[in-house]
N, C-alpha and C positions, 0 to 999 in steps of 0.2 A: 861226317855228313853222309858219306857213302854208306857207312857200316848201317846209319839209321834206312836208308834207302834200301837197302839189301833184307834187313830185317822187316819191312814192310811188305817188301816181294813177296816173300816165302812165306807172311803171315795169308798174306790174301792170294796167292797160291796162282799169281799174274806172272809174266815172265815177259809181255808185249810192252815197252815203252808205249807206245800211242797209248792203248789201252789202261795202261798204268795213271798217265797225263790228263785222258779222260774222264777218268775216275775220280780222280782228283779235284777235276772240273767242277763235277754234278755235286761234288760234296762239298763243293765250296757257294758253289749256287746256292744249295741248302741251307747252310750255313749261313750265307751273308744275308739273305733273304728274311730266313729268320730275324735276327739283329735288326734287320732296319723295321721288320714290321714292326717289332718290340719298341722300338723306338720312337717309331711313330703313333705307335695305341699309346706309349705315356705322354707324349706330348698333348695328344687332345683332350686325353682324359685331364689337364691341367688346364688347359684353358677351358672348361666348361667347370673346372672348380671356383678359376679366379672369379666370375660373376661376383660368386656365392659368399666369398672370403671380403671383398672389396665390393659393397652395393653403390652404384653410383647415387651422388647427391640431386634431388629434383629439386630446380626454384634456386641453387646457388648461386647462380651468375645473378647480381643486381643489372634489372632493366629497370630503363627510365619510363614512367607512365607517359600514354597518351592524353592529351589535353581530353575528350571528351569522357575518360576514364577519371582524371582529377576531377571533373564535373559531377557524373556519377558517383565517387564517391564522396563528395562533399553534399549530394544533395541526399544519401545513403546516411552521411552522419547527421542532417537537420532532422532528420526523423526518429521520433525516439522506438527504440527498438521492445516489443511486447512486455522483456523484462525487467526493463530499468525503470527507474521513477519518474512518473509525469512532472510536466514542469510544472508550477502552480498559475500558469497562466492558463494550463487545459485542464487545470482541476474541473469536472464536473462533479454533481453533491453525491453521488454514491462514491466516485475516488474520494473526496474529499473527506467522506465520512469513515472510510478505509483505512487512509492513512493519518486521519488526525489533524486535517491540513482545510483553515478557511477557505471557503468558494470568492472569487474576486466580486467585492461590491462594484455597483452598478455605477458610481462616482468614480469608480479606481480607470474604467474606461475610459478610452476616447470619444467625446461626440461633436458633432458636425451642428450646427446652428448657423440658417440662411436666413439673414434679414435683407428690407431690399430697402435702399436711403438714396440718396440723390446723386452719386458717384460712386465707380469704381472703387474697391479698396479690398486690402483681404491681409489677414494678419493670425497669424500662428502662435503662442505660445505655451514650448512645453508639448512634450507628446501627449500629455492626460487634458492638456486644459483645450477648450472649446474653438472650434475653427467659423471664424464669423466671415462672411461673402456678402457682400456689395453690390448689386445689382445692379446695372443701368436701366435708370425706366424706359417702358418706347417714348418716343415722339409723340404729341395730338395728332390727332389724325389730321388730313392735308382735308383746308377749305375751300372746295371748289362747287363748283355749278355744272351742270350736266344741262345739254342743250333743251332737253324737254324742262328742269326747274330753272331754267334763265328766262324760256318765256311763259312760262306761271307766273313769276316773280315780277315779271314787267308786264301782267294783265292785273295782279294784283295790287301793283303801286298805281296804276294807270287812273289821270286826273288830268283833266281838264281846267282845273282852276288853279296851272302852274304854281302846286305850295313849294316854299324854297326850301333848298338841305345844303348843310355846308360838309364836302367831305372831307378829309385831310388822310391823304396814306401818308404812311411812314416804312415804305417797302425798306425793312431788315435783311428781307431773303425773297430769293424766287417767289414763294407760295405767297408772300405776304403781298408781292404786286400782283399776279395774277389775279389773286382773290377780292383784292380792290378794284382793281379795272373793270371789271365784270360786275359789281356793285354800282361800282360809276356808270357805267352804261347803262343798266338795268333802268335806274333811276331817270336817264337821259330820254331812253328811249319811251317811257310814261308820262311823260310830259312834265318832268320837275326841274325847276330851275335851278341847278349845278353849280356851286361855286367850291371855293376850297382848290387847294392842289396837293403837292411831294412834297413835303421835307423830309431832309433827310438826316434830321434829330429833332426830337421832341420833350420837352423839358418844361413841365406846365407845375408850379409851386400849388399841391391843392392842401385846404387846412380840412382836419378832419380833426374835430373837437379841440383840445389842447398840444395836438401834433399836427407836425406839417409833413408834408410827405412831396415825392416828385412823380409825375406820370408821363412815362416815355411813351406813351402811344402802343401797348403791346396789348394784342387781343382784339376786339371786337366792338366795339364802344358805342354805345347812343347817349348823347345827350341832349337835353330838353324839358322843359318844364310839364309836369308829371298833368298836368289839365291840355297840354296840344295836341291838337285830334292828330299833326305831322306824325307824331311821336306813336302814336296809337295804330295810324293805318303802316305805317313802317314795319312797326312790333307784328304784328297779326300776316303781312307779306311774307316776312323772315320765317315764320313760324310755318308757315304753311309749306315750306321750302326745306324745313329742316334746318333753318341757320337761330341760333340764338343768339342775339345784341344784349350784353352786358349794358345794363341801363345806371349812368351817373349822374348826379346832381349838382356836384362839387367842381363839374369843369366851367371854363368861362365858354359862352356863345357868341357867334358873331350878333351883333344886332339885328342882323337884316336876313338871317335864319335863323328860325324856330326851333328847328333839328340841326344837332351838330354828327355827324359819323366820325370815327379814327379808325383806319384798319393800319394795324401794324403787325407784328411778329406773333403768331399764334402762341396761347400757353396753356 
């Protein structure tokens, strides 16, 4: 070891230990310095390889869709997309004539058919066959008197030689006694002599040719012998009034009135 240390001396022509030691120093400095930069330029130069060697995979991790993302894409699949084949439900006559594929006849569709009968009712069958509806019809309109044709109607009845009328309600509902009361009075207050009252069922056996039938008192009714002036000036007050009296021949009469009335249930 010494002999190497000695041979160094006299190569580099030093004779000062410190100096010798320093020397040594700066060349080790250099030295080591070098080395690690070398070291450190191949290591970066390797990670800017790996990238290039190994590309990362995009989209590999399965994520779970969002709900309004399944929506869009299922409403992304009900549409057909420019290049695929129409369904033959959207066949129009130029595709249709394209691809060789009939246009859907006009029977092949759904249609809608509204009739209107006496009740509720609605009934479906089969997506092609025809959907029929029901209607409820309105109500008649409500029979009442307005203060100016109540007293028209009792200047029109109005007589002096008290003729008799027999009246009979059969209040079914609100409108049907309202509508009588005011009938009744009308009469009253013209000087006619008033008989008749309420029941509150009416069931009168009328024969009309080789059938019998029953009459509850619904609607508006006169009866009377088709030559009684009663029956004539009644007819002609109603009318002036806007009320029309269904005129019958087949009801029985009191004896001791000429004119029969029934108001009952409007129809």
């Amino acid at each position: 070891m010494l002999e190497y240390a000695r041979i160094i001396h006299e190569a580099i022509g030093i004779e000062s230990p410190r100096t010798f030691i320093a020397l040594f120093a700066i060349f080790g400095l250099f030295l080591f310095g070098f080395l690690g930069w070398a070291i450190d330029k191949g290591y970066r130069v390797r990670l800017q390889e790996e990238p290039k060697k190994n590309p990362p995979l995009v989209g590999a991790m399965p994520t779970t869709p969002l709900p309004h993302q399944v929506a869009r894409s299922n409403d992304s699949q009900s549409v057909p997309s420019p290049n695929t084949e129409p369904s033959p439900n959207h066949l129009d006559y130029k595709t249709s004539q394209k691809l060789g594929k009939p246009v859907p006849k006009e029977e092949d569709k759904p249609s809608i058919h509204i009739e209107q009968h006496g009740g509720p009712n609605a009934a479906t069958f089969g997506s092609n066959s025809p959907i029929t509806i029901n209607a409820v019809p309105a109500p008649p309109p409500e029979r009442t008197l307005s203060q100016e044709n109540f007293d028209r109607l009792v200047s029109e009845l109005s007589d002096s030689s008290r003729p008799k009328v027999d009246i009979t309600l059969v209040p079914a509902d609100e409108e049907a006694g309202t509508f009588g009361d005011q009938i009744r009075r009308a009469f009253q207050l013209a000087g006619w002599s008033v008989s008749g009252g309420v029941a509150g069922t009416l069931s009168v056996m009328v024969i009309d040719g080789s059938r019998t039938r029953v009459f509850h008192g619904d609607g508006f009714t006169c009866s009377a012998n088709q030559n009684a002036p009663e029956l004539a000036r009644a007819l002609k007050a109603f009318e002036v009034v806007g009320l029309k009296c269904t005129v019958r021949n087949d009801l029985p009469n009191d004896s001791h009135s000429p004119l029969g009335i029934v108001i009952g249930k409007r129809n």
